[in-house]
C-alpha positions in Angstrom: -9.0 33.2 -29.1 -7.2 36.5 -28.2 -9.2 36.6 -25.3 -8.4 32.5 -23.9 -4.3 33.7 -24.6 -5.2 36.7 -21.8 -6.5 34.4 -19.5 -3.5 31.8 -20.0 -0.8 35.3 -19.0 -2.7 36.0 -16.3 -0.2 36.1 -13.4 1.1 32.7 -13.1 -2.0 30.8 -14.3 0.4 29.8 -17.7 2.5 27.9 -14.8 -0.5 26.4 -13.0 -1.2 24.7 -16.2 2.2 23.9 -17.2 3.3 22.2 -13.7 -0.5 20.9 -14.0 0.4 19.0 -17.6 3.9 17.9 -16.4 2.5 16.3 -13.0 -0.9 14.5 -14.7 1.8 13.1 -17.7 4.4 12.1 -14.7 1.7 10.8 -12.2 1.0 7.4 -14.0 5.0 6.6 -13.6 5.1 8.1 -10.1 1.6 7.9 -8.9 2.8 10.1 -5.6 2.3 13.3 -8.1 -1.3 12.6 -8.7 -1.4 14.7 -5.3 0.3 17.7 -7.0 -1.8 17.1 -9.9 -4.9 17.2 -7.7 -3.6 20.2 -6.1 -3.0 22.2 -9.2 -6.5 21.1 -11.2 -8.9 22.5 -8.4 -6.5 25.6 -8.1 -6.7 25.8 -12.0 -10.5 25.4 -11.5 -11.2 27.9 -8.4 -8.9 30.1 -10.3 -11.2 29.8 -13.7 -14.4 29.3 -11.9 -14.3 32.0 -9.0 -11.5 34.5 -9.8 -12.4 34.8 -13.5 -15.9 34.2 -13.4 -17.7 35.4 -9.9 -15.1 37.8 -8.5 -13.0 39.6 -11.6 -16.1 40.6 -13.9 -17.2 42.7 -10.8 -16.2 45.2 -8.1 -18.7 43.7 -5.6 -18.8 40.3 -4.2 -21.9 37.6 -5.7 -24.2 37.1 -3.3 -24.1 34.1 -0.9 -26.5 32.4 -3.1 -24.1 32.7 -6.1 -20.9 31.5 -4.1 -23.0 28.3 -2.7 -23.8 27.3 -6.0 -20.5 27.5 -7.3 -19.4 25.4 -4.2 -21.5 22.9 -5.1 -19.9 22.1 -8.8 -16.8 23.2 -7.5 -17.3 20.0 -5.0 -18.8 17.6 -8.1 -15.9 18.7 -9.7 -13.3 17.8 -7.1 -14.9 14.5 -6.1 -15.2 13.4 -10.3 -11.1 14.3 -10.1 -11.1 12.1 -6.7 -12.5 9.5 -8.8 -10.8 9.2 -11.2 -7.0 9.4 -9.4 -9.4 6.5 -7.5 -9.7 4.4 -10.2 -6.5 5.1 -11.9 -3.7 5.8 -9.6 -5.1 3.9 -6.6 -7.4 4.7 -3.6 -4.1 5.4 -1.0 -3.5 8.4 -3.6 -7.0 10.1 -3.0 -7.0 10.0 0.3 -3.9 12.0 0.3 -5.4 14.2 -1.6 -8.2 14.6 0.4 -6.0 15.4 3.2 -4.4 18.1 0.9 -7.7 19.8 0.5 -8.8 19.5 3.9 -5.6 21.5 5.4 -6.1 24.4 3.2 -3.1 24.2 0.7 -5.5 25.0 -2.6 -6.2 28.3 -0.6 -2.6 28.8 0.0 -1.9 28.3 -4.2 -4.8 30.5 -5.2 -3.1 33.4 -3.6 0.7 32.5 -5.1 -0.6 32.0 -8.7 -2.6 34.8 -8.5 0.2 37.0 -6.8 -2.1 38.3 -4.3 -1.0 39.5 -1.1 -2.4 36.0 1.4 -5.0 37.6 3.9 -4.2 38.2 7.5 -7.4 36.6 8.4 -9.3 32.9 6.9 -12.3 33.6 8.3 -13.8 30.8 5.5 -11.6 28.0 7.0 -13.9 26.6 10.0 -13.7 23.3 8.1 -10.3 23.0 8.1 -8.9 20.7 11.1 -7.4 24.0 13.0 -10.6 25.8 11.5 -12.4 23.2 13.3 -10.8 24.2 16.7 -10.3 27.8 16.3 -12.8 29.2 13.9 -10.9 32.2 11.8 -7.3 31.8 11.2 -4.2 33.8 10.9 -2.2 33.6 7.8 0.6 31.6 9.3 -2.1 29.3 10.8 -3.1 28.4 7.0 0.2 28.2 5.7 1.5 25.8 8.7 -1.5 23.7 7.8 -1.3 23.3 4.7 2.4 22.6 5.3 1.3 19.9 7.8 -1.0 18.5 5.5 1.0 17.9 2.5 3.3 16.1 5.3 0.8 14.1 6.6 -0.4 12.7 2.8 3.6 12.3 2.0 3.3 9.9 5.1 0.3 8.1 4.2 1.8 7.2 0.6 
């Protein structure tokens, strides 16, 4: 138990999970905030599942076998919550959220909850839409994607 209390005081994880539980309670009133929830669960999860798990037990990065497979349930993962915003909130709402993930902004909240300084260069972003067109990106690149993406989902709702 002492060891689960570490984890929740770990940087700003405690208000990942606090904006997380106030946006999934509020998102069934205002179903626009099933966005932020989405937003904040996969951070929560990439946080948990990569940070914690693959990159914090070690000083050297998991091989590239390691990282695929935790792309794969981090993936399941992300389409089950798609789901079920689907089938709760509406399908309009996922495909905001879809939107949200595609223009970067989980990277961009991994960084901020974790307090870590946001790389100069996203050189994992090639499936982003500017990724798409440029290959690696600059910092501001990411963040004025993921700005124009959580514009572009506003607009779709």
């Amino acid at each position: 138990m002492k060891e689960l209390f570490e984890i929740l005081r770990y940087r700003l994880l405690w208000l990942n999970i606090v904006l997380l539980i106030i946006s999934a309670v509020m998102m069934f009133r205002y179903q626009s905030l099933s966005l932020v929830t989405f937003a904040l669960l996969i951070n929560l999860y990439d946080i948990l599942g990569y940070h914690f798990t693959l990159i914090r037990r070690s000083t050297q990065l998991p091989d590239k076998i390691i990282i695929r497979a935790y792309r794969v349930h981090q993936l399941l993962f992300e389409i089950l919550i798609i789901f079920f915003i689907a089938f709760v909130i509406g399908w309009k709402y996922v495909i905001g959220c879809a939107i949200i993930k595609w223009f970067g902004l989980q990277d961009i909240l991994y960084y901020l909850v974790l307090q870590k300084k946001i790389p100069d260069k996203f050189t994992w972003m090639k499936w982003t839409p500017f990724g798409i067109l440029k290959g690696d990106l600059s910092k501001n690149e990411v963040i004025f994607q993921a700005a124009v993406g959580i514009i572009i989902s506003i607009l779709i709702l």
